[in-house]
DOKOL-948804 format. One record per atom (N, C-alpha, C): atom name; residue number from 1; x, y, z; residue in one letter. Coordinates in nm, 3 decimals, padded with zeros to 5 digits. Atoms other than C-alpha are relative to their C-alpha. Example, Ala and Ser with C-alpha at 12.3 -4.5 7.8 and 13.67 -1.06 7.14 Angstrom:
! residues 2
- a:k:xx:yy:zz:r
- N:1:00.089:-00.119:00.000:A
- CA:1:01.230:-00.450:00.780:A
- C:1:00.090:00.120:00.000:A
- N:2:-00.082:-00.119:-00.006:S
- CA:2:01.367:-00.106:00.714:S
- C:2:-00.077:00.109:00.073:S
! end
This chain:
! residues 130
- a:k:xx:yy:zz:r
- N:1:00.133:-00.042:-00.041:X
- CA:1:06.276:06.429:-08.232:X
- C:1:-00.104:-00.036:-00.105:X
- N:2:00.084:00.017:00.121:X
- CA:2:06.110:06.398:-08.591:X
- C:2:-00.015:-00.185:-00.007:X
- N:3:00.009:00.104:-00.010:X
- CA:3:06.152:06.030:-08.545:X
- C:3:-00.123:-00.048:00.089:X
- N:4:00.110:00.029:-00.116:X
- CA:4:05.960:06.010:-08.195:X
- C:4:-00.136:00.048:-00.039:X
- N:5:00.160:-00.078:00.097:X
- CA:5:05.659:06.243:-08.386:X
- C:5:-00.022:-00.156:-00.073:X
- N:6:00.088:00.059:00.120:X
- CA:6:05.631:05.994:-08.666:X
- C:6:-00.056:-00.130:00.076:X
- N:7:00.095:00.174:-00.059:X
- CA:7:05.613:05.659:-08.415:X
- C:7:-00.093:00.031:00.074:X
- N:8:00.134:-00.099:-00.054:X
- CA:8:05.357:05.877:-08.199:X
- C:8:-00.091:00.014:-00.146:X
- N:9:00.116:-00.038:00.103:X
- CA:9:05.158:05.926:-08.513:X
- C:9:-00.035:-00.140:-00.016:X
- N:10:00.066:00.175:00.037:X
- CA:10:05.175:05.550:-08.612:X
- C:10:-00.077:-00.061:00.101:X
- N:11:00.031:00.066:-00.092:X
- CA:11:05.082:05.428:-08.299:X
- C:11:-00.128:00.059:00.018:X
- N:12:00.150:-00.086:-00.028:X
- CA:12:04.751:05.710:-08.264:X
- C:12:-00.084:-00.046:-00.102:X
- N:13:00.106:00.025:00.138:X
- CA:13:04.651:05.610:-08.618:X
- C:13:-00.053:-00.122:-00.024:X
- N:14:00.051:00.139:-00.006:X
- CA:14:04.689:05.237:-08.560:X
- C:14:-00.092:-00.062:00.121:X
- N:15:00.116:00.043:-00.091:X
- CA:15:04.423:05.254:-08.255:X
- C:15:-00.100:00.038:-00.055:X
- N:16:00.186:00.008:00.045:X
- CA:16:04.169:05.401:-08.468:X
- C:16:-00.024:-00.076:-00.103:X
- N:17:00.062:00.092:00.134:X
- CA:17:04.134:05.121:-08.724:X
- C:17:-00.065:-00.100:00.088:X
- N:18:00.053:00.122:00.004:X
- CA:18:03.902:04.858:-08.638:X
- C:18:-00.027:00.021:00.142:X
- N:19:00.050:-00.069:-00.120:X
- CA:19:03.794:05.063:-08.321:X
- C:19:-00.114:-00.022:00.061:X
- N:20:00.112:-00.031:-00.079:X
- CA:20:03.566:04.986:-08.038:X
- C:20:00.025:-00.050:00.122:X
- N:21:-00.087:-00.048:-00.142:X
- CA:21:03.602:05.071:-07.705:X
- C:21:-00.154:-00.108:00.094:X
- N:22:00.056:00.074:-00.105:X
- CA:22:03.453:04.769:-07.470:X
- C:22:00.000:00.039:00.156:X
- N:23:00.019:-00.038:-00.178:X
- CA:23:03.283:04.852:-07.138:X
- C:23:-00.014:-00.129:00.054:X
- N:24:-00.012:00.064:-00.085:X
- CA:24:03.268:04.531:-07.045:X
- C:24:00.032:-00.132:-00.065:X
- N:25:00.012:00.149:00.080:X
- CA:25:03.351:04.176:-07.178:X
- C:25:00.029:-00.121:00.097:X
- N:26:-00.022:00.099:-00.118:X
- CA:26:03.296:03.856:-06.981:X
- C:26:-00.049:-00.133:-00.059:X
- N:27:00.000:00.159:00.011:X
- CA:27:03.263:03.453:-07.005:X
- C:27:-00.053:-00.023:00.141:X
- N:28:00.096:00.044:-00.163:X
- CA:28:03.078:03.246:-06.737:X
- C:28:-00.014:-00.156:-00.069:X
- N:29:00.043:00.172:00.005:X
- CA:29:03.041:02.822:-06.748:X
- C:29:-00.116:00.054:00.053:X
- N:30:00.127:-00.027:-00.001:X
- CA:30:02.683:02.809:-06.776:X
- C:30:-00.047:-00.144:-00.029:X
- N:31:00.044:00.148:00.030:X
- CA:31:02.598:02.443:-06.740:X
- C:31:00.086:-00.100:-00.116:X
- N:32:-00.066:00.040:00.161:X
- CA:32:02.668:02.269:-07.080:X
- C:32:00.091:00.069:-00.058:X
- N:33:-00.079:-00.121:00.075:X
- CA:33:02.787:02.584:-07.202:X
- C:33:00.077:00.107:00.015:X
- N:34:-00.075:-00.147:-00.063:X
- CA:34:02.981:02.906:-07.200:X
- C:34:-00.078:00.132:-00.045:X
- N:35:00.066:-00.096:00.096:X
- CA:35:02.824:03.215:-07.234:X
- C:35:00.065:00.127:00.014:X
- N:36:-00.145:-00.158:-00.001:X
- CA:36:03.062:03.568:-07.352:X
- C:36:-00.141:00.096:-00.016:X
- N:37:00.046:-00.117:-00.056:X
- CA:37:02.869:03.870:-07.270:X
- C:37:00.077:00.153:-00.068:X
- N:38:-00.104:-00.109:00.024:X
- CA:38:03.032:04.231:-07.436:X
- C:38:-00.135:00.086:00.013:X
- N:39:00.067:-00.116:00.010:X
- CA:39:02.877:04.583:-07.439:X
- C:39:00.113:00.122:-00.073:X
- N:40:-00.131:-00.131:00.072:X
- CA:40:03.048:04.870:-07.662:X
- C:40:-00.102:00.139:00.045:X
- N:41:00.070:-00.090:-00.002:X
- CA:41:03.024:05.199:-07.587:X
- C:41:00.016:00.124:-00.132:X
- N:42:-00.042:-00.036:00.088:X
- CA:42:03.184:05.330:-07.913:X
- C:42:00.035:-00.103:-00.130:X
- N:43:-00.028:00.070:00.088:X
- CA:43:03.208:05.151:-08.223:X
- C:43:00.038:00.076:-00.153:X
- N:44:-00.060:-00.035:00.106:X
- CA:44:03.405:05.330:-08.521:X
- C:44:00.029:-00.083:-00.126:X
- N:45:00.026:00.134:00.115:X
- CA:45:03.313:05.139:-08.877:X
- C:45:00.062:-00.137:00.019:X
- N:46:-00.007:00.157:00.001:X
- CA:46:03.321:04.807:-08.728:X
- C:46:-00.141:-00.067:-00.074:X
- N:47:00.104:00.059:00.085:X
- CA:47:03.173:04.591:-08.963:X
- C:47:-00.020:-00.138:00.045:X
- N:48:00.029:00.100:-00.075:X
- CA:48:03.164:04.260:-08.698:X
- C:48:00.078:-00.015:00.075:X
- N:49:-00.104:00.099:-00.113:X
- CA:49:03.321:04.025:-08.398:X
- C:49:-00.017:-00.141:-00.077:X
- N:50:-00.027:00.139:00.003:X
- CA:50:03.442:03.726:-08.437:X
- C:50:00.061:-00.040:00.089:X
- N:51:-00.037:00.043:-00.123:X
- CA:51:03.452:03.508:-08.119:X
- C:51:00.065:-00.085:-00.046:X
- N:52:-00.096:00.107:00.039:X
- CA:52:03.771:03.342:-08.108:X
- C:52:00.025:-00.128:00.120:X
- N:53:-00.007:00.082:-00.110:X
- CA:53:03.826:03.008:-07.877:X
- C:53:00.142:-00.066:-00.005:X
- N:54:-00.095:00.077:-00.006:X
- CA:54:04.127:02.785:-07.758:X
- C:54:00.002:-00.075:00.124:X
- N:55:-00.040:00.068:-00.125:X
- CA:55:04.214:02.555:-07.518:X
- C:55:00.145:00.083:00.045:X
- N:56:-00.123:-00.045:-00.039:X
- CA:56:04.515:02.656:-07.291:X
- C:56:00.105:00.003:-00.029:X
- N:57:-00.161:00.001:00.052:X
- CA:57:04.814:02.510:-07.483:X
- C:57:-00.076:00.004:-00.150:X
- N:58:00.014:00.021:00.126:X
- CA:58:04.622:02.526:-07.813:X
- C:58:-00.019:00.182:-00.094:X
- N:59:00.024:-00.155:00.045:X
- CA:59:04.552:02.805:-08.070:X
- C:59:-00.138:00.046:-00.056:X
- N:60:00.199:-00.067:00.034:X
- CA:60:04.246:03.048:-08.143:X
- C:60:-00.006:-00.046:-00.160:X
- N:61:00.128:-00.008:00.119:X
- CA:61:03.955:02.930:-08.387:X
- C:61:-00.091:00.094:-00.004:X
- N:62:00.154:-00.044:00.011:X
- CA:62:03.668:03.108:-08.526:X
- C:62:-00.061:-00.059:00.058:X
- N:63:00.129:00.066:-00.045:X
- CA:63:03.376:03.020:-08.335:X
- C:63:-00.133:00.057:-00.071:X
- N:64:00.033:-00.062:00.056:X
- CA:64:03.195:03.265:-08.473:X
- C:64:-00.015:00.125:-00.021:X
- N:65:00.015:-00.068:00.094:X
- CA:65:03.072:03.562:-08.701:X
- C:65:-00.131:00.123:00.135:X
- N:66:00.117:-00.038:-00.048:X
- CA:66:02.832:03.860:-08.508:X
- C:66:00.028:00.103:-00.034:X
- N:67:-00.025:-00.148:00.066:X
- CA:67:02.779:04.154:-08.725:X
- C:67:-00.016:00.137:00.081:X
- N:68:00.045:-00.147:-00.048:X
- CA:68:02.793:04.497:-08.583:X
- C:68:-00.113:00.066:00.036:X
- N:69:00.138:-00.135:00.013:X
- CA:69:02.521:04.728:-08.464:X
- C:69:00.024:00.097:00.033:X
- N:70:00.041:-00.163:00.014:X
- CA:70:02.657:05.016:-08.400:X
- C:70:00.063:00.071:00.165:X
- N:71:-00.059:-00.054:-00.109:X
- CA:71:02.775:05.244:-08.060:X
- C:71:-00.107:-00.074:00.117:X
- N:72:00.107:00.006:-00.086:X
- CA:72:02.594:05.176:-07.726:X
- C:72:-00.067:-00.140:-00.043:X
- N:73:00.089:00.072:00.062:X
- CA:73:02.526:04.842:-07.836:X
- C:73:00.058:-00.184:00.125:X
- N:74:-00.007:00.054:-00.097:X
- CA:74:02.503:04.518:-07.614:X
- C:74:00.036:-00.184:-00.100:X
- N:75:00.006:00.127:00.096:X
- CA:75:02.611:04.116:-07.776:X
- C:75:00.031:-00.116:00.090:X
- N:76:-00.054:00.162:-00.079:X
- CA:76:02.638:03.780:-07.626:X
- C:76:-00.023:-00.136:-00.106:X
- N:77:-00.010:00.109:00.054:X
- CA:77:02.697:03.453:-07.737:X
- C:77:00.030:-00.100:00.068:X
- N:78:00.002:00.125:-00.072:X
- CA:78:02.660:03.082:-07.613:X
- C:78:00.045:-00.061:-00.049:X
- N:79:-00.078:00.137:00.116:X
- CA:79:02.905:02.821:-07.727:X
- C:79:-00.036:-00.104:00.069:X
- N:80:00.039:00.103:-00.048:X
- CA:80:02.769:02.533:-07.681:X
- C:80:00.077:-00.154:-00.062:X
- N:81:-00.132:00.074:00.069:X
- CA:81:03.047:02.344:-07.901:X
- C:81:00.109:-00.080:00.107:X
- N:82:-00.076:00.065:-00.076:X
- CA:82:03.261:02.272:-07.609:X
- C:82:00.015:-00.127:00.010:X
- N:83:00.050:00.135:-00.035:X
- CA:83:03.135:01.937:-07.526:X
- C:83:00.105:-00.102:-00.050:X
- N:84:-00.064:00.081:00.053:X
- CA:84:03.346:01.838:-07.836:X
- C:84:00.160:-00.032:00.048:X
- N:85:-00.122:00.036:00.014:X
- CA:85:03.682:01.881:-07.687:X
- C:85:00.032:-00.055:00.159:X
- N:86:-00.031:00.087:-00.155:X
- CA:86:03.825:01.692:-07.325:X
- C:86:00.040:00.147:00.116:X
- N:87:-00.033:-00.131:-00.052:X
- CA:87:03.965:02.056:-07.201:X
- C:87:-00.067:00.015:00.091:X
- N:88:00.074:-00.053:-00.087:X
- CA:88:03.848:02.203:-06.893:X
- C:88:00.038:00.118:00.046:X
- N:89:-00.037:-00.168:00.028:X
- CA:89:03.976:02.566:-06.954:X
- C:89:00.030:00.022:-00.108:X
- N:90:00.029:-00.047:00.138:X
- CA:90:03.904:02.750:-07.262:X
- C:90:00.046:00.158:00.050:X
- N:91:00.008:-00.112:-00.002:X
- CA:91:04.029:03.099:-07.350:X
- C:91:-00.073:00.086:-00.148:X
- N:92:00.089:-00.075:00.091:X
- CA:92:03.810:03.336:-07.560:X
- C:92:00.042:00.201:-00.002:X
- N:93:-00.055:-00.145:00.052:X
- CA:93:03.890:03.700:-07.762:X
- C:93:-00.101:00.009:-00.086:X
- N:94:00.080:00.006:00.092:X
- CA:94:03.709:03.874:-07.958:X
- C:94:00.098:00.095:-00.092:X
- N:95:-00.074:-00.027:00.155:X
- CA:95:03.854:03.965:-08.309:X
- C:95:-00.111:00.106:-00.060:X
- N:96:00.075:-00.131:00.041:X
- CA:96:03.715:04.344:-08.400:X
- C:96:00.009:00.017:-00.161:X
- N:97:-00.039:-00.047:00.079:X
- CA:97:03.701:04.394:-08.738:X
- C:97:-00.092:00.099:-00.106:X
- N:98:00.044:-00.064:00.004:X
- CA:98:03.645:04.680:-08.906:X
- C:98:-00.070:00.039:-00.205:X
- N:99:00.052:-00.021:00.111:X
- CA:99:03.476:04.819:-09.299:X
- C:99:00.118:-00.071:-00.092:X
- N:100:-00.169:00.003:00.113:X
- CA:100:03.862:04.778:-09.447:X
- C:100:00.006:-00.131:00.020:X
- N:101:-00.042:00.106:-00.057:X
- CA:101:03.884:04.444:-09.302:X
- C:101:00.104:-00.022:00.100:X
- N:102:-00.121:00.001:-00.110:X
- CA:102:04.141:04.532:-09.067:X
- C:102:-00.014:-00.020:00.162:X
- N:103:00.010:00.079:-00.125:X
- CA:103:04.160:04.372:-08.723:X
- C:103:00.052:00.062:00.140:X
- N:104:-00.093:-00.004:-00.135:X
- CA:104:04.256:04.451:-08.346:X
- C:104:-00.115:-00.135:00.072:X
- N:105:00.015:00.123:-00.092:X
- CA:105:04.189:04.178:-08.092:X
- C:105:-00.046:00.106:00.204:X
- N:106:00.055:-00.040:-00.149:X
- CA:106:04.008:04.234:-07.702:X
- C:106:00.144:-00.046:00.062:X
- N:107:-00.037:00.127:-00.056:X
- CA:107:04.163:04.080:-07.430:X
- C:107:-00.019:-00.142:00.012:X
- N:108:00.083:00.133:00.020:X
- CA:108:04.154:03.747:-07.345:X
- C:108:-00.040:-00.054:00.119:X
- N:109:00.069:00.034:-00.097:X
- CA:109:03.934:03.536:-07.132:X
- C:109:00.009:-00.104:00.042:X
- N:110:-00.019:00.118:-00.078:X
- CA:110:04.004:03.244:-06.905:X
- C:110:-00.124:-00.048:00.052:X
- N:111:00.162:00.042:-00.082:X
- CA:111:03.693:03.034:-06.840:X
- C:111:00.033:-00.153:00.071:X
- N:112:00.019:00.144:-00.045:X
- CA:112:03.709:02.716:-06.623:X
- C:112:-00.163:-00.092:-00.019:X
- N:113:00.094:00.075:00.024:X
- CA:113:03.466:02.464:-06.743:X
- C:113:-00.010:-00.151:00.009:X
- N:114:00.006:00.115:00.010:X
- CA:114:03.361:02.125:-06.617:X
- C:114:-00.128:-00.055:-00.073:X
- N:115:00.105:00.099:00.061:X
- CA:115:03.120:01.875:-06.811:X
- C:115:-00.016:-00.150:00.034:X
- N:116:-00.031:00.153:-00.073:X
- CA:116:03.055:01.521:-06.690:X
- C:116:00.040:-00.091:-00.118:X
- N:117:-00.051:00.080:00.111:X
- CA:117:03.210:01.238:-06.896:X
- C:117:-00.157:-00.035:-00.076:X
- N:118:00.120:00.049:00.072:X
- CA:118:02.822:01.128:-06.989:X
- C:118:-00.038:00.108:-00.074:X
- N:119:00.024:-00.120:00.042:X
- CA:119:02.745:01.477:-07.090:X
- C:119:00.080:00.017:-00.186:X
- N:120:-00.076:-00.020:00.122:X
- CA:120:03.035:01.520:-07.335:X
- C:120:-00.003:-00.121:-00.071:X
- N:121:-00.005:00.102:00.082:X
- CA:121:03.005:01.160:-07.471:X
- C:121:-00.122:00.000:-00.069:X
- N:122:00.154:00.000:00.096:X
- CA:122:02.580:01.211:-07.553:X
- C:122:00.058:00.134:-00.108:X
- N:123:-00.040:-00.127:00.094:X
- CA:123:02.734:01.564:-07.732:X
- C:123:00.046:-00.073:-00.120:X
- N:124:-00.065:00.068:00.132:X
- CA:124:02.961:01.354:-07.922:X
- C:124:-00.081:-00.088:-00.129:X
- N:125:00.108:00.136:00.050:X
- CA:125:02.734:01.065:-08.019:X
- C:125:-00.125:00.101:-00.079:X
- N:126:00.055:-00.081:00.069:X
- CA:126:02.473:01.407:-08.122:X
- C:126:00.075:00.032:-00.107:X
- N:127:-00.038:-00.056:00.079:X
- CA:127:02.700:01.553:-08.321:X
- C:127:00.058:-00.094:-00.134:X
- N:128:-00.032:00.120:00.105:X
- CA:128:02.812:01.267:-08.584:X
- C:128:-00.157:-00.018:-00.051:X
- N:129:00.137:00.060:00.062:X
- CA:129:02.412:01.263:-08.638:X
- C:129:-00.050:00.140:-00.074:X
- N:130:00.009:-00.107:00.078:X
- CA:130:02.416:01.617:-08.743:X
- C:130:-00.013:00.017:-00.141:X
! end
């Protein structure tokens, strides 16, 4: 019995690190781009997100960095990076992390995205001029 207590304790203590309770999180192809959408309605010393991306057989990158504000609080972000890779389904998480630096992860998000070959080749041809 003293066993089942202590993994019940670990398991209660390891949901409140890096805590915040999403009411909603979503992705949408938005032309060129993708755009992720979240709303928290609780946020327990999170000190940022970090939107993570991948293609379907590949593995999550940083995309980026969006510091905290706090409970009741609303964030979106537009990746407009895509362009660079041939993919036409991307999945996206967001990476919670909290004052300690310690991490939990959302779910994750399946976005279908097409771009026309001219589209992603002017991206390319932009971005080398960067």
């Amino acid at each position: 019995m003293k066993k089942v207590l202590l993994i019940l304790s670990f398991i209660l203590i390891s949901f409140a690190v890096a805590s915040a309770f999403l009411e909603s999180f979503t992705a949408k192809s938005d032309g060129s781009q993708i755009r992720l959408e979240w709303k928290t309605s609780s946020e327990v010393s999170v000190k940022y997100f970090i939107v993570e991306r991948k293609t379907v057989n590949g593995n999550f990158i940083p995309v980026t960095e969006i510091a905290a504000k706090g409970s009741n609080s609303t964030y979106s972000f537009t990746d407009d990076n895509i362009y660079k890779t041939a993919s036409s389904a991307y999945v996206y998480r967001l990476k919670i992390v909290d004052q300690t630096e310690t991490s939990a992860y959302s779910k994750e998000l399946m976005v279908s995205h097409s771009l026309s070959d001219i589209k992603r080749t002017w991206g390319s041809i932009k971005a080398m001029f960067r």
